[in-house]
LOLUM-575061 format. One record per atom (N, C-alpha, C): atom name; x, y, z; chain; residue number from 1. Coordinates in Angstrom, 1 decimal, decimal comma. Layout:
<recs>
  a     c1     c2     c3 c   k
 CA      X      Y      Z A NUM
...
</recs>
This chain:
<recs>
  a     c1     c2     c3 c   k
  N   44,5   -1,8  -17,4 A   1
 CA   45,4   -1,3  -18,4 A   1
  C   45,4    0,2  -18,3 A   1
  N   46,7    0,9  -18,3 A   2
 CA   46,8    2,4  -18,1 A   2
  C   46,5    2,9  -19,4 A   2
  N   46,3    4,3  -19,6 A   3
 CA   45,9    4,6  -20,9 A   3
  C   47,2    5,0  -21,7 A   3
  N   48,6    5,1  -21,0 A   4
 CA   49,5    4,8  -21,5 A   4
  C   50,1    3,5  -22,2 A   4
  N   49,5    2,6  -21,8 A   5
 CA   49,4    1,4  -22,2 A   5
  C   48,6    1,3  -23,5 A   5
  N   47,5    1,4  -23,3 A   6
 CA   46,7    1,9  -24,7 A   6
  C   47,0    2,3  -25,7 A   6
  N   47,8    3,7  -25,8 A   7
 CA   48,0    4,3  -26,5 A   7
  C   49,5    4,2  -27,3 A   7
  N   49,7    2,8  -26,4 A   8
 CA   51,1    2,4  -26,8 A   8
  C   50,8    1,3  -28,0 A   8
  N   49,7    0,5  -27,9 A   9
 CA   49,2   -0,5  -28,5 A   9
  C   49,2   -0,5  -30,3 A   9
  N   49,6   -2,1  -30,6 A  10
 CA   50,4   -1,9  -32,5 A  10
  C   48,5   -1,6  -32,8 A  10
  N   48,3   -1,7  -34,1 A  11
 CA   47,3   -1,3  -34,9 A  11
  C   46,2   -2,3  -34,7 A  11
  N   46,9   -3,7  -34,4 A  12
 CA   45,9   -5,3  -34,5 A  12
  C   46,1   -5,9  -33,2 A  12
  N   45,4   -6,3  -32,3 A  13
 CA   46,1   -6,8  -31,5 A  13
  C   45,2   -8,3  -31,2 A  13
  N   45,6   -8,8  -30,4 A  14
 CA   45,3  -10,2  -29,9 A  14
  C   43,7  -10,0  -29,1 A  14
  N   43,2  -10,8  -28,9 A  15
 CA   41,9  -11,2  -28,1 A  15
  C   42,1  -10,5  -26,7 A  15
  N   43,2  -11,8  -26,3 A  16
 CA   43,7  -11,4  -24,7 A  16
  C   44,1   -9,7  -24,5 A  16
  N   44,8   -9,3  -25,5 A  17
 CA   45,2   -7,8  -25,0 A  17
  C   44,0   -7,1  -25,2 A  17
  N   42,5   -7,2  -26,0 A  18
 CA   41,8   -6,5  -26,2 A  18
  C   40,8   -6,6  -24,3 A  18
  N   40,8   -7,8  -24,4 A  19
 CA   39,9   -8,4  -23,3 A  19
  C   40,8   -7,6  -21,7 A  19
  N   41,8   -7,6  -21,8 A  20
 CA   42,7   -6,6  -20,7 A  20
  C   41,8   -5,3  -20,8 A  20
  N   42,0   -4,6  -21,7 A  21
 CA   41,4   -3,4  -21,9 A  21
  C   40,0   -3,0  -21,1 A  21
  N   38,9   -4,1  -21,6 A  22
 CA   38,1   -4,0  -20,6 A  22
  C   37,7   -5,1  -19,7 A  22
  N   38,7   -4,7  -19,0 A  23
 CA   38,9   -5,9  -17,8 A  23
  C   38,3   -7,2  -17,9 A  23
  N   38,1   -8,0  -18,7 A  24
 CA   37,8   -9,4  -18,7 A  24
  C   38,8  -10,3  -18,8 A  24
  N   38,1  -11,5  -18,4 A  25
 CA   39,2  -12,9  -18,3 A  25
  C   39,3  -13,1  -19,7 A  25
  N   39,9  -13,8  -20,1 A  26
 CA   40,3  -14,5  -21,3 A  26
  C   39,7  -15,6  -21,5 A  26
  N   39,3  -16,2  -20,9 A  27
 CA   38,0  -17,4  -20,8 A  27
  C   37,0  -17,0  -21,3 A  27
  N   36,4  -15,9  -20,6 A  28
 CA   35,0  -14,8  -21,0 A  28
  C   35,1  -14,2  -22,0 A  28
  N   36,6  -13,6  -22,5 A  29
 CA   37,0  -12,9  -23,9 A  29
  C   36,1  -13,9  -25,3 A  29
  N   37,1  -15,2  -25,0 A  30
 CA   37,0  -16,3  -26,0 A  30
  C   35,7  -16,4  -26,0 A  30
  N   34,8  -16,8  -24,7 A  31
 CA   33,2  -16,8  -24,9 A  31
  C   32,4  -16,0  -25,8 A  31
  N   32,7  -14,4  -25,3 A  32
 CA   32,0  -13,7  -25,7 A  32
  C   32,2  -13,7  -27,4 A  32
  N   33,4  -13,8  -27,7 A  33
 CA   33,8  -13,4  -29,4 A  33
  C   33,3  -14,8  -29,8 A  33
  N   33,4  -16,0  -29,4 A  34
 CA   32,6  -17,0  -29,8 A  34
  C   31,1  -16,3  -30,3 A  34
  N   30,5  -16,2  -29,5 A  35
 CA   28,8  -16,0  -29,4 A  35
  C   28,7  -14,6  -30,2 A  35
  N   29,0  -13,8  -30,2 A  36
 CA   29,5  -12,8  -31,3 A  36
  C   28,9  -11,9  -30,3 A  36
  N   29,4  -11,6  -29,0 A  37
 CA   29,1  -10,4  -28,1 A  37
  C   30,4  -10,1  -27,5 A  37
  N   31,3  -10,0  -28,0 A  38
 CA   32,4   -9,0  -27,3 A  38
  C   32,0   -7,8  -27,4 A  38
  N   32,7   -6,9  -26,7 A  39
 CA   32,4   -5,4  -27,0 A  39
  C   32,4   -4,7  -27,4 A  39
  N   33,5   -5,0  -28,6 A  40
 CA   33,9   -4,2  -29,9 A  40
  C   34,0   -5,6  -30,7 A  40
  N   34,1   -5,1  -32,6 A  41
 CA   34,0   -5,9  -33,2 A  41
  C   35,3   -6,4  -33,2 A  41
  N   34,9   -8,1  -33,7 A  42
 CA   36,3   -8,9  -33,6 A  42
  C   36,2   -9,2  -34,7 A  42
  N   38,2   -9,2  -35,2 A  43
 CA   38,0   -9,8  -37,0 A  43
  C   38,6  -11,9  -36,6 A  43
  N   38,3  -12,6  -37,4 A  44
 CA   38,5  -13,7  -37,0 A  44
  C   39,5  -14,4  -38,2 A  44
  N   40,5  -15,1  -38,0 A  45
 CA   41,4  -15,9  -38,9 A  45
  C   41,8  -17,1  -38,8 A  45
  N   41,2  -17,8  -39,3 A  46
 CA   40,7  -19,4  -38,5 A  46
  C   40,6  -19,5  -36,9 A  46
  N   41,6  -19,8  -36,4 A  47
 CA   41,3  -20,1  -34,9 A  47
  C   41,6  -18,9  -33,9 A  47
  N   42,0  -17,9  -34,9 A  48
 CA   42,4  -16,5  -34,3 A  48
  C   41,6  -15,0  -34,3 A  48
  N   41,4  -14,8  -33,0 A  49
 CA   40,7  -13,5  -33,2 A  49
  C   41,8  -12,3  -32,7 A  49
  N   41,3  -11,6  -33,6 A  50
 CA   42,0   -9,9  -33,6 A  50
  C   41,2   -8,8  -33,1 A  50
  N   41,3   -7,5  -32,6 A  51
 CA   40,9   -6,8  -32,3 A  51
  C   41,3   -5,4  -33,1 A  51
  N   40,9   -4,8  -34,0 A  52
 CA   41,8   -3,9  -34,6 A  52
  C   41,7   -2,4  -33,3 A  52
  N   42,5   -1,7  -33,1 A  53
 CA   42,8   -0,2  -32,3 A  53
  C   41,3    0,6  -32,5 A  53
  N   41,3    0,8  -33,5 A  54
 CA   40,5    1,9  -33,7 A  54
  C   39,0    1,6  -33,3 A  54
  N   38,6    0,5  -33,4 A  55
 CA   37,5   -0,4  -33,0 A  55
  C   37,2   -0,9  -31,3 A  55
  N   38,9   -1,0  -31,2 A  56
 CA   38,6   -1,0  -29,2 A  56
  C   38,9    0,3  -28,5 A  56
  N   39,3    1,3  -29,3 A  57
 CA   39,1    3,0  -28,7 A  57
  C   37,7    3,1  -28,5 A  57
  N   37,0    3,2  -29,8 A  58
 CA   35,3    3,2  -29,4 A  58
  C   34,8    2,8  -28,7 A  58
  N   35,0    1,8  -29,0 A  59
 CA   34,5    1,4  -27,3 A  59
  C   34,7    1,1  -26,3 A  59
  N   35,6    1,5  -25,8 A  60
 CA   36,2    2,4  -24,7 A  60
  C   35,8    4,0  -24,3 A  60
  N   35,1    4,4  -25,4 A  61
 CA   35,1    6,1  -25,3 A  61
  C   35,8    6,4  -25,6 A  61
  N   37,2    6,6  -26,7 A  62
 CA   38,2    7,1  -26,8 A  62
  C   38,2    7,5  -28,3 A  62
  N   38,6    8,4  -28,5 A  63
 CA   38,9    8,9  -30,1 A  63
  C   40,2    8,2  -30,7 A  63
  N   39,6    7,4  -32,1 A  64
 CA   40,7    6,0  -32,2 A  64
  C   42,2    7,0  -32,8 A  64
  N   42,0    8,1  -32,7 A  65
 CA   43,0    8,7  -33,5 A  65
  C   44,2    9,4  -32,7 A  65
  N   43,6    8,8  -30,9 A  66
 CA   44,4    9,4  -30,1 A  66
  C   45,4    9,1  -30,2 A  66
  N   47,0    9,6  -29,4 A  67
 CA   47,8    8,7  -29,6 A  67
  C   49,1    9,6  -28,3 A  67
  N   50,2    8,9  -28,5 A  68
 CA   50,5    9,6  -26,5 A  68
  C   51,0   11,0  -26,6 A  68
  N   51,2   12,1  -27,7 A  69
 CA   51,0   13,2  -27,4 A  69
  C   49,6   13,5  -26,3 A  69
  N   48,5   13,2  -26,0 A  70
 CA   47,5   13,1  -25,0 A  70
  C   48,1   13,2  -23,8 A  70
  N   49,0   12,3  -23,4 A  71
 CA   49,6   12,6  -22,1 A  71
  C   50,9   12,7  -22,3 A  71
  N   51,5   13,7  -23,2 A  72
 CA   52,6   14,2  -22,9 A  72
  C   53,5   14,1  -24,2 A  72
  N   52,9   12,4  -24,7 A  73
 CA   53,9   12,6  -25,6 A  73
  C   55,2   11,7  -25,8 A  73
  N   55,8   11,3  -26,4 A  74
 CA   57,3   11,4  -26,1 A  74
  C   58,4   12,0  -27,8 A  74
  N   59,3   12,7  -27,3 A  75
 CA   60,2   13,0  -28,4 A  75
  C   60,6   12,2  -29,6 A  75
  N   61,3   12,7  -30,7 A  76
 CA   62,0   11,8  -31,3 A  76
  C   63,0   10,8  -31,3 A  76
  N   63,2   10,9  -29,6 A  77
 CA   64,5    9,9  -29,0 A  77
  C   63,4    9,1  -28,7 A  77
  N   62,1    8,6  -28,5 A  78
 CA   61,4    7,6  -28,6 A  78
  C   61,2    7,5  -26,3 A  78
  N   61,5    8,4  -25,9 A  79
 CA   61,5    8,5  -24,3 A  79
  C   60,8    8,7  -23,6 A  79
  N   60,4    7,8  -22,6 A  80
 CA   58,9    7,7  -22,2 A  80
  C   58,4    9,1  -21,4 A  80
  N   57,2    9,3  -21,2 A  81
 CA   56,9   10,3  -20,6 A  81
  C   56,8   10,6  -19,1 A  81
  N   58,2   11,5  -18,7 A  82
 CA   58,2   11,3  -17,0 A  82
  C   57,2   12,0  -15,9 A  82
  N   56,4   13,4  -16,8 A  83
 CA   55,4   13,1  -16,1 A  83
  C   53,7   12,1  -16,0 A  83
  N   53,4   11,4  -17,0 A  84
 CA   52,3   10,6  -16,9 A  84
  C   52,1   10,3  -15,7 A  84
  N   51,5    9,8  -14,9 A  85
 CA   50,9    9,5  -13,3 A  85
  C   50,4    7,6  -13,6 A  85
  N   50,4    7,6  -14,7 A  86
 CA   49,4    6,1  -15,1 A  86
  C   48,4    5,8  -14,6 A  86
  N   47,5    6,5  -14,7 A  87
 CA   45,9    6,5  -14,9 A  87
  C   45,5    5,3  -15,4 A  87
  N   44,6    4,8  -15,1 A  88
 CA   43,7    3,9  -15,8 A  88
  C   42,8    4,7  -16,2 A  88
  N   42,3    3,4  -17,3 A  89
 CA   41,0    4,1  -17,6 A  89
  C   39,7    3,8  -16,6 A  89
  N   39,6    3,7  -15,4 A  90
 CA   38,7    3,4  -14,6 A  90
  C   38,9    4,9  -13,5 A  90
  N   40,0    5,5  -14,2 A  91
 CA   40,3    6,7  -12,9 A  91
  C   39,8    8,2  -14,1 A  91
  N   39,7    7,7  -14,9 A  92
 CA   39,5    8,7  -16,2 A  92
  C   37,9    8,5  -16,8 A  92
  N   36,9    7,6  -16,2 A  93
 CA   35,6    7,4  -16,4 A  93
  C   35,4    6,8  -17,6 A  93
  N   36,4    6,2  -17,7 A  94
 CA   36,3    5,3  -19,2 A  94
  C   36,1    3,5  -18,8 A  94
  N   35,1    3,6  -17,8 A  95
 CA   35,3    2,0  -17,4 A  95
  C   34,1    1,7  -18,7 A  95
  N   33,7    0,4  -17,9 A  96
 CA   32,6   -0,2  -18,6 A  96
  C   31,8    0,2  -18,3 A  96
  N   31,3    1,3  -18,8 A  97
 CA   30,0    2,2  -18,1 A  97
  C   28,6    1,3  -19,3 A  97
  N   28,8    1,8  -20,6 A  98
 CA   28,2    1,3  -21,4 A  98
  C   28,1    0,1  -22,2 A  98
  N   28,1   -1,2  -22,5 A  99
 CA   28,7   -2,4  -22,8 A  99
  C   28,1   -2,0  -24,4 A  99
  N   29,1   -2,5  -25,0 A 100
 CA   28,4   -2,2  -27,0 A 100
  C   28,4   -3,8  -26,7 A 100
  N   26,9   -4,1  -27,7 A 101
 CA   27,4   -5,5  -28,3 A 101
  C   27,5   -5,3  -29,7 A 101
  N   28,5   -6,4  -30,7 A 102
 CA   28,5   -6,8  -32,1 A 102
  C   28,9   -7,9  -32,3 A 102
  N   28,9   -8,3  -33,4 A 103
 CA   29,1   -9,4  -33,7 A 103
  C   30,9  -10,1  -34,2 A 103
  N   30,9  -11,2  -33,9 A 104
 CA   32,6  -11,6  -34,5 A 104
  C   32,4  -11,3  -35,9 A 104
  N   33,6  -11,0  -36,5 A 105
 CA   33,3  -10,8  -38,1 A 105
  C   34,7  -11,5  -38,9 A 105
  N   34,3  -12,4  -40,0 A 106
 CA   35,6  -13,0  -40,6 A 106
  C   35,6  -12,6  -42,1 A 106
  N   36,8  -12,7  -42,3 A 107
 CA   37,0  -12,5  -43,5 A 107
  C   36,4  -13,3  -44,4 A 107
  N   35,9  -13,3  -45,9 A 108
 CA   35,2  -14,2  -46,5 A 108
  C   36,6  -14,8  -47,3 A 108
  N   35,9  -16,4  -47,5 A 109
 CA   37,6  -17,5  -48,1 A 109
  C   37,9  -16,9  -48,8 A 109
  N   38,5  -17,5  -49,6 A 110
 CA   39,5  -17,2  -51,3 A 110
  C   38,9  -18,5  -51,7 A 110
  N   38,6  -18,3  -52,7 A 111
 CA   38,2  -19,5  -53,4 A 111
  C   38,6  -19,0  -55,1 A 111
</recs>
């Protein structure tokens, strides 16, 4: 995933898009949030896990507050940025250098 890509990302995202980020399968994703070792925290909604932004910036190494002014930016006409290069984050030292573990975390019922 480029960090353009990243930084493009809504607020909440899916398992699979989180598990892209740091390069895992989605088989291994589901494992690991199962057993409560993904690498950032996961929120869970019955059969559904989410990953919120600010929680997979961290760990990544990224400041969750970043956003694509970082690489450039785009205007108010919403237009992508022509010079970006599309870096990964593996070309920017942001791999998996460190692995965080935590645990899945769910909302408590309504009752």
């Amino acid at each position: 995933m480029t960090m353009k890509e990243l930084l493009e990302l809504p607020v909440v995202v899916d398992l699979r898009t989180a598990a892209r980020a740091f390069g895992i399968g989605k088989n291994k994703a589901y494992e690991l949030a199962a057993a409560g070792n993904f690498p950032c925290p996961v929120l869970r909604f019955g059969q559904k896990y989410r990953v919120t932004r600010p929680h997979l910036f961290r760990a990544l190494g990224l400041d969750p507050a970043m956003d694509l002014e970082v690489c450039g930016g785009r205007g108010d006409d919403n237009s992508p940025d022509d010079e970006y290069d599309g870096s990964s984050l593996d070309d920017l030292g942001h791999g998996r250098t460190s692995p965080v573990t935590t645990r899945a975390m769910s909302w408590p019922s309504a009752t």
